[in-house]
PDB file of N, H, CA, C and O in Angstrom:
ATOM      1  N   UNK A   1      97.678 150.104  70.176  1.00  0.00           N
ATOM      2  CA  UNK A   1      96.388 150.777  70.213  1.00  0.00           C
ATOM      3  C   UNK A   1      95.280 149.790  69.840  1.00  0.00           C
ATOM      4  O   UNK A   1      95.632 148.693  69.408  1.00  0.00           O
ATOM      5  N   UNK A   2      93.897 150.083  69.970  1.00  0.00           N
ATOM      6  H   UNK A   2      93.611 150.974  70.321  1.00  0.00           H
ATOM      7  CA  UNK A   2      92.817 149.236  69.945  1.00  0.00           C
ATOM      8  C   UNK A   2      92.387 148.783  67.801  1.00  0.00           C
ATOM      9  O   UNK A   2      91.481 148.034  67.435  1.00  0.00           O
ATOM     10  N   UNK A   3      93.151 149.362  67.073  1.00  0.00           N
ATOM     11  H   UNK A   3      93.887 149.970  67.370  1.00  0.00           H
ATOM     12  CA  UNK A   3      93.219 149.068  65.733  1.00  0.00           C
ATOM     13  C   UNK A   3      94.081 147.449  65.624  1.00  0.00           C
ATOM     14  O   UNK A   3      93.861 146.278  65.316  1.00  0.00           O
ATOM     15  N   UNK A   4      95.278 148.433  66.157  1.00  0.00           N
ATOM     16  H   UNK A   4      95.456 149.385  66.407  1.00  0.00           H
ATOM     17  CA  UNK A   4      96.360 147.499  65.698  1.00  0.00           C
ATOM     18  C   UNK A   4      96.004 146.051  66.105  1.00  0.00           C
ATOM     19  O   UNK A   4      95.945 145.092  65.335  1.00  0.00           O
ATOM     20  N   UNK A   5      95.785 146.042  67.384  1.00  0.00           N
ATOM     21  H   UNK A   5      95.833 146.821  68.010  1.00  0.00           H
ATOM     22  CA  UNK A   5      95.269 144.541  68.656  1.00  0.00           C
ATOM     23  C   UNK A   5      93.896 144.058  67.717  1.00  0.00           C
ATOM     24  O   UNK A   5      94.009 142.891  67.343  1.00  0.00           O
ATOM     25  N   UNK A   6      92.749 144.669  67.311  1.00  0.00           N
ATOM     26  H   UNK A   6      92.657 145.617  67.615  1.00  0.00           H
ATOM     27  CA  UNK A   6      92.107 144.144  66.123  1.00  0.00           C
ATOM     28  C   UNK A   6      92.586 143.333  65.240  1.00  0.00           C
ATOM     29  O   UNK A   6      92.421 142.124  65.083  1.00  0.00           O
ATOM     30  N   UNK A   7      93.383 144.342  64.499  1.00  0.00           N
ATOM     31  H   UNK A   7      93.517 145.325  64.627  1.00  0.00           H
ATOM     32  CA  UNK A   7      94.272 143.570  63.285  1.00  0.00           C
ATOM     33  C   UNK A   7      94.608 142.483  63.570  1.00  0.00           C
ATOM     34  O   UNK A   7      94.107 141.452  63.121  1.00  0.00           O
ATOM     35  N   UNK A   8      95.630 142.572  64.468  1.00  0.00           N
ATOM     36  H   UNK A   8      96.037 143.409  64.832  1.00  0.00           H
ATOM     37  CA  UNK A   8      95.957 140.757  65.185  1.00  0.00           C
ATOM     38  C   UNK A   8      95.283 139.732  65.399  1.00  0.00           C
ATOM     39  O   UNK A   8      95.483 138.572  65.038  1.00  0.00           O
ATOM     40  N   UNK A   9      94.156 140.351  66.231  1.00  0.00           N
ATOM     41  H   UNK A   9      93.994 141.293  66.524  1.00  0.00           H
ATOM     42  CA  UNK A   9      93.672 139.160  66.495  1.00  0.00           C
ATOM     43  C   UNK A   9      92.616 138.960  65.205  1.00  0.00           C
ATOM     44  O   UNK A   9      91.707 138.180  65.491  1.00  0.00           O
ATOM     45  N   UNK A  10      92.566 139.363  64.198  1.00  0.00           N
ATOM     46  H   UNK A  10      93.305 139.997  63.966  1.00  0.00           H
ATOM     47  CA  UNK A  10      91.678 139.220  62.724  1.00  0.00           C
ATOM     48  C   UNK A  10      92.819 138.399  62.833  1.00  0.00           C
ATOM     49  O   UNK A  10      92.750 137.433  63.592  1.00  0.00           O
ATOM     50  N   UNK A  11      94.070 138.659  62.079  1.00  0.00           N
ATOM     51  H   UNK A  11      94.127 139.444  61.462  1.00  0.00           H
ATOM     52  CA  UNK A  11      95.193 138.054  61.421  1.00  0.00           C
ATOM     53  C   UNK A  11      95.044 136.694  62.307  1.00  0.00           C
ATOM     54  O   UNK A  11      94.488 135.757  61.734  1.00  0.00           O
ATOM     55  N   UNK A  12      95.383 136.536  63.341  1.00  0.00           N
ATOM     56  H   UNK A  12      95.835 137.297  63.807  1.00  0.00           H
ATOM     57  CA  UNK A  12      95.228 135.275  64.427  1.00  0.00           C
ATOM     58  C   UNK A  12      93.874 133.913  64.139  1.00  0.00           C
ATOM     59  O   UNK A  12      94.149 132.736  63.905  1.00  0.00           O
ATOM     60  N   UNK A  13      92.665 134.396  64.224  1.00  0.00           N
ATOM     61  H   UNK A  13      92.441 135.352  64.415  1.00  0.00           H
ATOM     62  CA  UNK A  13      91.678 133.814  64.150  1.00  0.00           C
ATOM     63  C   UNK A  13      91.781 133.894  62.584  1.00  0.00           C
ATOM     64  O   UNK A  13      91.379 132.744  62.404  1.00  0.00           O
ATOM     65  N   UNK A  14      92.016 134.377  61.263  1.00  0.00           N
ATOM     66  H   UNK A  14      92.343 135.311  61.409  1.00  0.00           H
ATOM     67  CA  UNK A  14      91.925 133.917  60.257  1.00  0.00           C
ATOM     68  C   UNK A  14      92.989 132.491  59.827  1.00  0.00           C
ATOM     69  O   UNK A  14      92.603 131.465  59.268  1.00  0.00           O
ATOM     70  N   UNK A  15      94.687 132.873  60.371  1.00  0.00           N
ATOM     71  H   UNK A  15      95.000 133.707  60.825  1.00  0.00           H
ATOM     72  CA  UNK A  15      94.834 131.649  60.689  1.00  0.00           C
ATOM     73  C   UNK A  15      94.321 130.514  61.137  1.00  0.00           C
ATOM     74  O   UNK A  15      93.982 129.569  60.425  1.00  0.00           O
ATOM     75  N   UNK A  16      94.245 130.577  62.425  1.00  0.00           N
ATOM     76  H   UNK A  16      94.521 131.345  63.004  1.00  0.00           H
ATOM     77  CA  UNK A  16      93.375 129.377  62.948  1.00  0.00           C
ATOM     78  C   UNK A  16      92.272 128.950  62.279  1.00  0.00           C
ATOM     79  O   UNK A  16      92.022 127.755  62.433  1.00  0.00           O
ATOM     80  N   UNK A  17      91.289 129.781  61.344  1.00  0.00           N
ATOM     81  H   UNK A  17      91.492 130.752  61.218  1.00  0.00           H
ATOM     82  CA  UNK A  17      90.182 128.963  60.718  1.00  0.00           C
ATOM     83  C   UNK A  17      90.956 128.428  59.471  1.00  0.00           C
ATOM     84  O   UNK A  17      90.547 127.380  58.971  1.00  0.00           O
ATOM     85  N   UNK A  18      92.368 129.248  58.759  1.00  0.00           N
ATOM     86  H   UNK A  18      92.700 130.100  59.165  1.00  0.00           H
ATOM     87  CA  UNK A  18      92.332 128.305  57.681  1.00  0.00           C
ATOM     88  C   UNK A  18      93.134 126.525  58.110  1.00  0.00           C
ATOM     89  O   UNK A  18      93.075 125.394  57.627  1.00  0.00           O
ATOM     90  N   UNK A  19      93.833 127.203  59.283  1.00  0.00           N
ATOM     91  H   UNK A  19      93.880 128.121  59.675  1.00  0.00           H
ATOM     92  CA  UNK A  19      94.191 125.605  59.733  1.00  0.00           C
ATOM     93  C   UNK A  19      93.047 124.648  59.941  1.00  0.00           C
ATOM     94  O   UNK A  19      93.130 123.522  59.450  1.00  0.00           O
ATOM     95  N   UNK A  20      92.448 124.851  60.330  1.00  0.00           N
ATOM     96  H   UNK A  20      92.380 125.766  60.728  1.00  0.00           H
ATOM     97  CA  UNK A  20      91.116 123.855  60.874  1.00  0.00           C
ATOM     98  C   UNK A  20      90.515 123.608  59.592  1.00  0.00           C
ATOM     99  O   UNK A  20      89.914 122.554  59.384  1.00  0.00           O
ATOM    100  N   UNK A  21      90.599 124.251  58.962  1.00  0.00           N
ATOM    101  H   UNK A  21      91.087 125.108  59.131  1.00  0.00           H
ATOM    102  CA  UNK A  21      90.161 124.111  57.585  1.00  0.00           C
ATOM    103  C   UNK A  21      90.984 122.818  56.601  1.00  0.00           C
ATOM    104  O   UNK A  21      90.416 121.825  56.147  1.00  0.00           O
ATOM    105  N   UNK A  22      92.290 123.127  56.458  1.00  0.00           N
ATOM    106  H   UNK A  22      92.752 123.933  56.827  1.00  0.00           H
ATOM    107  CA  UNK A  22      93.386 122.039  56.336  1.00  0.00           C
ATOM    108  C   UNK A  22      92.822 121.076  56.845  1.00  0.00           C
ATOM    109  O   UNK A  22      92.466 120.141  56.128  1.00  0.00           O
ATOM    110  N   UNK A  23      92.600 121.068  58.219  1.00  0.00           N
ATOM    111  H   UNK A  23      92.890 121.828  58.802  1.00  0.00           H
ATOM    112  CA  UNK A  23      92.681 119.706  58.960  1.00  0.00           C
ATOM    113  C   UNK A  23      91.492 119.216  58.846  1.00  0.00           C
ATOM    114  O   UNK A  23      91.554 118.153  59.465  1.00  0.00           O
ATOM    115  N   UNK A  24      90.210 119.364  58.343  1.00  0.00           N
ATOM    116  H   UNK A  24      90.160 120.227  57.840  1.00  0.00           H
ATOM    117  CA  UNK A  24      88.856 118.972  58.306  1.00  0.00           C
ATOM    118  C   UNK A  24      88.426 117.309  57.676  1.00  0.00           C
ATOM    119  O   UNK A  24      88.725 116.373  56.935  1.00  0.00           O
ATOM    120  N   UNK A  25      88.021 117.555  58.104  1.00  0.00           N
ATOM    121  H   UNK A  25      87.778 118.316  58.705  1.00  0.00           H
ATOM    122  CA  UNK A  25      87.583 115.652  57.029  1.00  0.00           C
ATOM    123  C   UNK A  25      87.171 116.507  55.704  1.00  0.00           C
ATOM    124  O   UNK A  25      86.573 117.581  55.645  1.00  0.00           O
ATOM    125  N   UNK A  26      87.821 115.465  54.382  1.00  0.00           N
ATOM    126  H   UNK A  26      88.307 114.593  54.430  1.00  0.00           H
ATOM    127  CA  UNK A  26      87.441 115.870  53.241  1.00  0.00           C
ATOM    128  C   UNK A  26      86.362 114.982  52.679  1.00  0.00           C
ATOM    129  O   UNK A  26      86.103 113.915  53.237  1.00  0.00           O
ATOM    130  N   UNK A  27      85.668 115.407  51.510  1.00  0.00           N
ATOM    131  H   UNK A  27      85.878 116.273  51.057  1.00  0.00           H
ATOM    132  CA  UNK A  27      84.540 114.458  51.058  1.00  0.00           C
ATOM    133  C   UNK A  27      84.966 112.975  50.667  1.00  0.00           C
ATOM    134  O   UNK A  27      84.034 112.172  50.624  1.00  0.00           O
ATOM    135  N   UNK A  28      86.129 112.536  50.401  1.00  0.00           N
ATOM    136  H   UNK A  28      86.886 113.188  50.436  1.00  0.00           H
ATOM    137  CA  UNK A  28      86.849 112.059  49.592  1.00  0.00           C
ATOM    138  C   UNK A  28      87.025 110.684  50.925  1.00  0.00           C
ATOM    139  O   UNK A  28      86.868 109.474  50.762  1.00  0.00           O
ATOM    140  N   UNK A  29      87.342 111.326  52.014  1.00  0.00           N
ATOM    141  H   UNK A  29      87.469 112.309  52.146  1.00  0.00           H
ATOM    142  CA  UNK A  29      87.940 110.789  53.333  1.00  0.00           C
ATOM    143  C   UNK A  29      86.480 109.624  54.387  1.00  0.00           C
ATOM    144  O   UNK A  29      85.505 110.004  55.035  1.00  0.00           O
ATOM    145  N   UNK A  30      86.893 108.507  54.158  1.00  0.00           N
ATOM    146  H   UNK A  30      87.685 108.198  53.632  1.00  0.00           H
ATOM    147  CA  UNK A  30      85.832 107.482  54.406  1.00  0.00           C
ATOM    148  C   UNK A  30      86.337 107.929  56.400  1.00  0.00           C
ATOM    149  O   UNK A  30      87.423 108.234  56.893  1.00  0.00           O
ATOM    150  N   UNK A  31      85.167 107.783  56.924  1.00  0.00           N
ATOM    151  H   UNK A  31      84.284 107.536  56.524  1.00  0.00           H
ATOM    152  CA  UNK A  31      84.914 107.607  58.540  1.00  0.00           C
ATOM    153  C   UNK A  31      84.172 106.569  59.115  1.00  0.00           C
ATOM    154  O   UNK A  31      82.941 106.601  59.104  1.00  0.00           O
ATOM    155  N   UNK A  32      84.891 105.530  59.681  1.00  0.00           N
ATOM    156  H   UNK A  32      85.890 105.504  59.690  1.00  0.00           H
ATOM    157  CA  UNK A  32      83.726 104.506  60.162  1.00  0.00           C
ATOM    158  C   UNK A  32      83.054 105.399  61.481  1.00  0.00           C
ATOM    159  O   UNK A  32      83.273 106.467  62.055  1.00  0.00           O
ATOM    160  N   UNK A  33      82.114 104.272  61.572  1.00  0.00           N
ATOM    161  H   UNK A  33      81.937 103.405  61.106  1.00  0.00           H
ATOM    162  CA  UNK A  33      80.686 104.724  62.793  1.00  0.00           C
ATOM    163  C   UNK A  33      81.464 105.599  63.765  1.00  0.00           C
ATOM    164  O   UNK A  33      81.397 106.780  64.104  1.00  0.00           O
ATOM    165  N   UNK A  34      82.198 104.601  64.068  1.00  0.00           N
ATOM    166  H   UNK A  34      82.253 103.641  63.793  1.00  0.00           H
ATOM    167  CA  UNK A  34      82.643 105.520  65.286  1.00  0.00           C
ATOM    168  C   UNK A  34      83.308 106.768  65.402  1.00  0.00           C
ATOM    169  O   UNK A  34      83.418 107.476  66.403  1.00  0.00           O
ATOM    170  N   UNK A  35      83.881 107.010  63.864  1.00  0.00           N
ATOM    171  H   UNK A  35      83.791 106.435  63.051  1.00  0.00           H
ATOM    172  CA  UNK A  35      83.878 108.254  63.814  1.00  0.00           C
ATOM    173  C   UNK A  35      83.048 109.588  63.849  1.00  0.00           C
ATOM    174  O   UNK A  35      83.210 110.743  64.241  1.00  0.00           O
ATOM    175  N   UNK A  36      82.213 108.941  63.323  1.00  0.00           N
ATOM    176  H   UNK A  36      82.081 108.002  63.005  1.00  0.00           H
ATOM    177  CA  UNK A  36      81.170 109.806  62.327  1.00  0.00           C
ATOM    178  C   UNK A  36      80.232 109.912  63.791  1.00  0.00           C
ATOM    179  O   UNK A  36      79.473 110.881  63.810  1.00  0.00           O
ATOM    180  N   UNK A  37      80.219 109.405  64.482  1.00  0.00           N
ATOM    181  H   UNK A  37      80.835 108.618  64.466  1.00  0.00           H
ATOM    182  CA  UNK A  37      79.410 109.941  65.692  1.00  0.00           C
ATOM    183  C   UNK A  37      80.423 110.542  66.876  1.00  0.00           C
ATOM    184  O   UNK A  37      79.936 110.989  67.914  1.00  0.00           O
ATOM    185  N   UNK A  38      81.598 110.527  66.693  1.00  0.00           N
ATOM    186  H   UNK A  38      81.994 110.164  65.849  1.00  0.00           H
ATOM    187  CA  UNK A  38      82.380 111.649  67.762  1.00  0.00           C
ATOM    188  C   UNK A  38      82.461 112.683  66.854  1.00  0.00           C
ATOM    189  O   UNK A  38      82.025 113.739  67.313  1.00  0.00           O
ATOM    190  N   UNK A  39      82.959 112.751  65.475  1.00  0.00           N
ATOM    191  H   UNK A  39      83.313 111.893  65.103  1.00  0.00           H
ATOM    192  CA  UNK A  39      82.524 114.260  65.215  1.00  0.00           C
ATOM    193  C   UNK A  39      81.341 114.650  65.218  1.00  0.00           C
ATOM    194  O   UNK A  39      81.323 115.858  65.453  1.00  0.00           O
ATOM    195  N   UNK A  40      80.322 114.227  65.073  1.00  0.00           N
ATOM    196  H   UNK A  40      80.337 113.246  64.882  1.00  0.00           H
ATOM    197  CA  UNK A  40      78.705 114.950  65.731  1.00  0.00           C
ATOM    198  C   UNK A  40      78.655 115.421  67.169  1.00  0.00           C
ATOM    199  O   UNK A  40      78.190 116.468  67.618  1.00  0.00           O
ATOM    200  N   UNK A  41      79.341 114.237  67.894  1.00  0.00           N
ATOM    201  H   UNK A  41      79.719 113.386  67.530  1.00  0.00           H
ATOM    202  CA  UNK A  41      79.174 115.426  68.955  1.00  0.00           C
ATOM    203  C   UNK A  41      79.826 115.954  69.083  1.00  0.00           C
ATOM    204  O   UNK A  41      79.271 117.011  69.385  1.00  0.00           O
ATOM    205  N   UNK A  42      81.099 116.148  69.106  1.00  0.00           N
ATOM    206  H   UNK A  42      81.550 115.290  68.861  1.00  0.00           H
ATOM    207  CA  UNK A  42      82.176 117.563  69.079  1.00  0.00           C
ATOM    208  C   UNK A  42      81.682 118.500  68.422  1.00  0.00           C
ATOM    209  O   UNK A  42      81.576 119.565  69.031  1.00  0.00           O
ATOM    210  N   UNK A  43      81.145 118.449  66.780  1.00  0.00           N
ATOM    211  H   UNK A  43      81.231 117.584  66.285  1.00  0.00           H
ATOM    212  CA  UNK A  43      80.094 119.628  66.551  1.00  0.00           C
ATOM    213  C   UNK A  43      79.589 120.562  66.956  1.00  0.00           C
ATOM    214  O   UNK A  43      79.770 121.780  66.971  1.00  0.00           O
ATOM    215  N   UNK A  44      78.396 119.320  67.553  1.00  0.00           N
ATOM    216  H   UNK A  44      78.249 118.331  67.540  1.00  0.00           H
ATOM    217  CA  UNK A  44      77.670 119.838  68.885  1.00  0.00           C
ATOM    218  C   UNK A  44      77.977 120.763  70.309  1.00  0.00           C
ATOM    219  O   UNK A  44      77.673 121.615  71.144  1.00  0.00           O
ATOM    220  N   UNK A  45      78.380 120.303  70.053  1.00  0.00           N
ATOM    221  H   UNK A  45      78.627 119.611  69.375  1.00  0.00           H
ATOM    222  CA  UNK A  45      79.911 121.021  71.559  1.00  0.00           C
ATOM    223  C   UNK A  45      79.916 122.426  71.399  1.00  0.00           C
ATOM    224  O   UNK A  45      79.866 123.297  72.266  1.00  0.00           O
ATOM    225  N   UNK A  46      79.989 122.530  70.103  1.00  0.00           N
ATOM    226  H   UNK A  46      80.030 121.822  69.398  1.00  0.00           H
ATOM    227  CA  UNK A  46      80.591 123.851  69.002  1.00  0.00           C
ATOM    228  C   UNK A  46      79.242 124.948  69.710  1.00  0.00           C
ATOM    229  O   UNK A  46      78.101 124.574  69.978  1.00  0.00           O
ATOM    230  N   UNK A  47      79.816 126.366  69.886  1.00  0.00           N
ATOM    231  H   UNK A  47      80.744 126.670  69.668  1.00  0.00           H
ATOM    232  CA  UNK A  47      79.101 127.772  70.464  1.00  0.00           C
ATOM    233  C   UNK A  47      77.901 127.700  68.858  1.00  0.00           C
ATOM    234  O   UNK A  47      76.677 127.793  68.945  1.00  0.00           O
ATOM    235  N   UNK A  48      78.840 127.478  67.248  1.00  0.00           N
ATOM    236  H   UNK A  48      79.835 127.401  67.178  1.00  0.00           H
ATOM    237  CA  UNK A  48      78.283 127.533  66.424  1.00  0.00           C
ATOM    238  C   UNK A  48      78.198 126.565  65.432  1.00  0.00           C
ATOM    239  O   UNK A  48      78.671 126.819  64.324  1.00  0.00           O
ATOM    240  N   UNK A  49      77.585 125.323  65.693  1.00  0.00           N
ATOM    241  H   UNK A  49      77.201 125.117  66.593  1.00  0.00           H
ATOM    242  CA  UNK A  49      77.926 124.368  65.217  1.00  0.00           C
ATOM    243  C   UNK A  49      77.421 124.033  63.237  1.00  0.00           C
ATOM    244  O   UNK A  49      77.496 123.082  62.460  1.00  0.00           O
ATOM    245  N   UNK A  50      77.056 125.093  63.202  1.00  0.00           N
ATOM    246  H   UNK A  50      76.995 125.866  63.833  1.00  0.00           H
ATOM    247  CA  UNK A  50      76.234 125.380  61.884  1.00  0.00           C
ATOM    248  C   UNK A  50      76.991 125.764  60.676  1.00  0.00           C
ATOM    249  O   UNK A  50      76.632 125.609  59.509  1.00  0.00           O
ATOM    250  N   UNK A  51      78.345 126.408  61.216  1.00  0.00           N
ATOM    251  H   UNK A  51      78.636 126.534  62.164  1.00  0.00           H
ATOM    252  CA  UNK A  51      79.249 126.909  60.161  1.00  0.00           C
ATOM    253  C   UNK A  51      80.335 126.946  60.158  1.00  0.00           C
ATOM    254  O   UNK A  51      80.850 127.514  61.121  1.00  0.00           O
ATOM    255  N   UNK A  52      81.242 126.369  59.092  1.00  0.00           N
ATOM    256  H   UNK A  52      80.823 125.908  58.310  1.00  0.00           H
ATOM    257  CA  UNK A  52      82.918 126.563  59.834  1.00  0.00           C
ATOM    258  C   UNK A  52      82.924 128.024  60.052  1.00  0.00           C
ATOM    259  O   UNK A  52      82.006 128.803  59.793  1.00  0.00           O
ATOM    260  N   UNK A  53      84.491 128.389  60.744  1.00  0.00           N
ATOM    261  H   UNK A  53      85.236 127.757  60.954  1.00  0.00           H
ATOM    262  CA  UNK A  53      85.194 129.597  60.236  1.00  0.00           C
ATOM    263  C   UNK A  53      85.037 130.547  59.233  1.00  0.00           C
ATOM    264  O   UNK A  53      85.151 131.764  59.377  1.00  0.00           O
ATOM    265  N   UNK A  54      84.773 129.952  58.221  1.00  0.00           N
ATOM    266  H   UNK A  54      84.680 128.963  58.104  1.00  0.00           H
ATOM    267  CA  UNK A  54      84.991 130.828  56.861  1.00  0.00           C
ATOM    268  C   UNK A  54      83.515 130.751  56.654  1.00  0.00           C
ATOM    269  O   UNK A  54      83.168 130.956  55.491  1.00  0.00           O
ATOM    270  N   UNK A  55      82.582 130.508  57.498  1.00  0.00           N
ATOM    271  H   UNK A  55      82.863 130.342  58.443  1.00  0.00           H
ATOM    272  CA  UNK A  55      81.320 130.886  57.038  1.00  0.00           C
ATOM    273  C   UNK A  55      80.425 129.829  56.069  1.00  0.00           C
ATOM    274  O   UNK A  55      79.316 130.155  55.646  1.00  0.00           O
ATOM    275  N   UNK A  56      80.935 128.754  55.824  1.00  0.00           N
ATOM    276  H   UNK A  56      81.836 128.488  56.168  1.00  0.00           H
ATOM    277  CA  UNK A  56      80.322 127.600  55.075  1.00  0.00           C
ATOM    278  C   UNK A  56      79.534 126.536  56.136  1.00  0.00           C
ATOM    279  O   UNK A  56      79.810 126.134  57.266  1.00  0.00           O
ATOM    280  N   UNK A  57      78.296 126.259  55.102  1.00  0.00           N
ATOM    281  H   UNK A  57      78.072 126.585  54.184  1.00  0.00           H
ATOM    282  CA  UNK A  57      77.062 125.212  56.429  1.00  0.00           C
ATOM    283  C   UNK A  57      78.278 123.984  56.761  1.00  0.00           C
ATOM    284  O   UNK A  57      79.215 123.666  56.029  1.00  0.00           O
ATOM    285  N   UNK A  58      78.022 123.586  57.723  1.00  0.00           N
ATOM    286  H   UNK A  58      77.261 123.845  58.318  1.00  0.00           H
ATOM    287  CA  UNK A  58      78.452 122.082  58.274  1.00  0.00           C
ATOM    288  C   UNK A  58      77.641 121.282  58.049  1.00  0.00           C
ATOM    289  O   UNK A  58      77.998 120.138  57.768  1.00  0.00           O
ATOM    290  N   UNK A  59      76.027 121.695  58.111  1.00  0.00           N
ATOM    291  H   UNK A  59      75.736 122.624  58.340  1.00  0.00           H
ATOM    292  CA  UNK A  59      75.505 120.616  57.914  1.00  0.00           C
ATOM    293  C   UNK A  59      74.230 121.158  56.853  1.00  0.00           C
ATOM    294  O   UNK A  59      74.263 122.181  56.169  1.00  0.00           O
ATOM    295  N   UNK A  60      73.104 120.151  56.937  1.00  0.00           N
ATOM    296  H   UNK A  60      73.078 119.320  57.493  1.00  0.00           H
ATOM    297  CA  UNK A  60      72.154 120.896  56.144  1.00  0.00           C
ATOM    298  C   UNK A  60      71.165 119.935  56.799  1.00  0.00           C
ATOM    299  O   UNK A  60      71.512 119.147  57.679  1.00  0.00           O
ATOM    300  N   UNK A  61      69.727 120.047  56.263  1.00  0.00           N
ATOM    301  H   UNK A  61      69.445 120.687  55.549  1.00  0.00           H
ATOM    302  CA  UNK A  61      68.615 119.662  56.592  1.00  0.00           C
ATOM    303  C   UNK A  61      67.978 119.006  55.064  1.00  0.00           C
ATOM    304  O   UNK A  61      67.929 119.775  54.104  1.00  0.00           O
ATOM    305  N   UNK A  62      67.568 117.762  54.925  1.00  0.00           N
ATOM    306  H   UNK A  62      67.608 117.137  55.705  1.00  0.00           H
ATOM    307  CA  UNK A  62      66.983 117.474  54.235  1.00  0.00           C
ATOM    308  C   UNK A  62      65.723 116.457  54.642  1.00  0.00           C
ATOM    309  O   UNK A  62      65.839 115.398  55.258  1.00  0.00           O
ATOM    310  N   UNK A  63      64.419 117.086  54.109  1.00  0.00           N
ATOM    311  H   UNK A  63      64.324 117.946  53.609  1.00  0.00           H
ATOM    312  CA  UNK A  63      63.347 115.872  54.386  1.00  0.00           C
ATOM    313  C   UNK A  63      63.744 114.523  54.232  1.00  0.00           C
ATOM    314  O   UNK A  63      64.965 114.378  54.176  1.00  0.00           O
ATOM    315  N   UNK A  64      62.896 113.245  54.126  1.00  0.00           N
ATOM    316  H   UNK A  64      61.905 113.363  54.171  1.00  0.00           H
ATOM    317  CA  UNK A  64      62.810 111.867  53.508  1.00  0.00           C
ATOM    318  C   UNK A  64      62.111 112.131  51.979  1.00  0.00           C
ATOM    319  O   UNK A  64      62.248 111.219  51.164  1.00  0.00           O
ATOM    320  N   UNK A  65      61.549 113.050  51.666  1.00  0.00           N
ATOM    321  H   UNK A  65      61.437 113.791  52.328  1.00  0.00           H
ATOM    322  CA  UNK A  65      61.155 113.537  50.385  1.00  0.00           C
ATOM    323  C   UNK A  65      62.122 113.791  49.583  1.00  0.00           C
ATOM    324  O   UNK A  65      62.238 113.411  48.418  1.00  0.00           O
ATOM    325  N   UNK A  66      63.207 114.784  50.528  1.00  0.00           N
ATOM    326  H   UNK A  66      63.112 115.093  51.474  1.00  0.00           H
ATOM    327  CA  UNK A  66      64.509 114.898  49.168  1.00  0.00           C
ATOM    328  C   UNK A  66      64.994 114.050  49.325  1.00  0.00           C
ATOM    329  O   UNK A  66      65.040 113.687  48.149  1.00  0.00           O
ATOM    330  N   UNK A  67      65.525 113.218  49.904  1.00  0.00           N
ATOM    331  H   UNK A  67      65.487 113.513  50.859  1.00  0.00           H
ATOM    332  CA  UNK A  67      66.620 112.233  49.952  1.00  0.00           C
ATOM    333  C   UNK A  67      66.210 110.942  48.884  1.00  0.00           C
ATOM    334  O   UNK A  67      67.035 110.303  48.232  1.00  0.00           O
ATOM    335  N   UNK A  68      64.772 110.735  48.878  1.00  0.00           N
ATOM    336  H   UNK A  68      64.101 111.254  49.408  1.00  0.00           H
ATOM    337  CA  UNK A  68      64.141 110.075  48.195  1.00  0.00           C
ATOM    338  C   UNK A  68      64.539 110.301  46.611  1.00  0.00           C
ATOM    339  O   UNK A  68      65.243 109.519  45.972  1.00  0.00           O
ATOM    340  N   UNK A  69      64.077 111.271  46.201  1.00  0.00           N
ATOM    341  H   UNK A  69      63.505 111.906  46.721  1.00  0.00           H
ATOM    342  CA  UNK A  69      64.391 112.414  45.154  1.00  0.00           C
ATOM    343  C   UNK A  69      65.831 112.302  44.276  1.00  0.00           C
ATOM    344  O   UNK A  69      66.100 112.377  43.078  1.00  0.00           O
ATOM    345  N   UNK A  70      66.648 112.072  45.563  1.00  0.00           N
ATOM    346  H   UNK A  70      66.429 112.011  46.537  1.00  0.00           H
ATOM    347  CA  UNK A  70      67.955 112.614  45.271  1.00  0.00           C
ATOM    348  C   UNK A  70      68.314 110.747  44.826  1.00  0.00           C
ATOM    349  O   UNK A  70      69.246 110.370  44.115  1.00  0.00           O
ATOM    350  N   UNK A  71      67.651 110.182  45.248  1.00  0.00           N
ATOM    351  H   UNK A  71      66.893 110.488  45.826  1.00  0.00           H
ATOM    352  CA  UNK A  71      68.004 108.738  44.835  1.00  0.00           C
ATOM    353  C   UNK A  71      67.221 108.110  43.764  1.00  0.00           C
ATOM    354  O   UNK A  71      67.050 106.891  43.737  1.00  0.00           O
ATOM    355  N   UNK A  72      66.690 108.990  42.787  1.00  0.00           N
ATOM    356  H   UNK A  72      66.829 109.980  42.809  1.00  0.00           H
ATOM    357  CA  UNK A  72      65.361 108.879  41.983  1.00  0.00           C
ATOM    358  C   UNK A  72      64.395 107.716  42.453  1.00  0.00           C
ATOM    359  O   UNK A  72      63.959 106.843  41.703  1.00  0.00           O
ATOM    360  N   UNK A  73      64.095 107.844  43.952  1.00  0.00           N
ATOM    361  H   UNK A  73      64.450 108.553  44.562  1.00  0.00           H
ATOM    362  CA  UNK A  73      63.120 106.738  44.187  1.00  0.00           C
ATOM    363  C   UNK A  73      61.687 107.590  43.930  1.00  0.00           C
ATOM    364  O   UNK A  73      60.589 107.060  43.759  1.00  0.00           O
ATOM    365  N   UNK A  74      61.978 109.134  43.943  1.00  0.00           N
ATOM    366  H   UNK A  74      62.870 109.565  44.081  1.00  0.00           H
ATOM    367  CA  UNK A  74      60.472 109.822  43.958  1.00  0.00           C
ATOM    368  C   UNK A  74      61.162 110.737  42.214  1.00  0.00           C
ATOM    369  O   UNK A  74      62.256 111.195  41.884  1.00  0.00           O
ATOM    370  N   UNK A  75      59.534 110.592  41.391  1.00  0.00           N
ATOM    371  H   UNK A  75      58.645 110.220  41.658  1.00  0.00           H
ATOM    372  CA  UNK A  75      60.036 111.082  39.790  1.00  0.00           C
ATOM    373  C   UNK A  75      59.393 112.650  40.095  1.00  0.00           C
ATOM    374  O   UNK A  75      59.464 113.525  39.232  1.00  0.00           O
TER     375      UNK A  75
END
């Protein structure tokens, strides 16, 4: 019935995001250039490239003001 086939495919796609999740680059995990610009565009690629699975940003937005900030070059 149209519950049960729900359920599944919840159960299904929650798998699959925690795998992808497993498999993600961690903070910890160095990427040279050439990495770090094929996962941008595969990202990109992405229907939603803004959030994993589980609903967390991928990326964020910061001025040259914060970044500044964040490097105490601005007091």
């Amino acid at each position: 019935d149209g519950i049960s086939e729900r359920a599944t495919t919840d159960v299904i796609v929650d798998k699959i995001a925690s795998m992808s999740c497993k498999a993600a680059v961690k903070g910890s995990q160095r990427l040279s250039l050439p990495e770090m610009e094929q996962l941008m565009k595969d990202l990109m690629k992405l229907d939603n490239p803004y959030n994993c699975p589980h609903g967390r940003p991928t990326l964020i937005v910061m001025s040259k003001y914060d970044i500044e900030r964040k490097f105490k070059r601005i007091v």
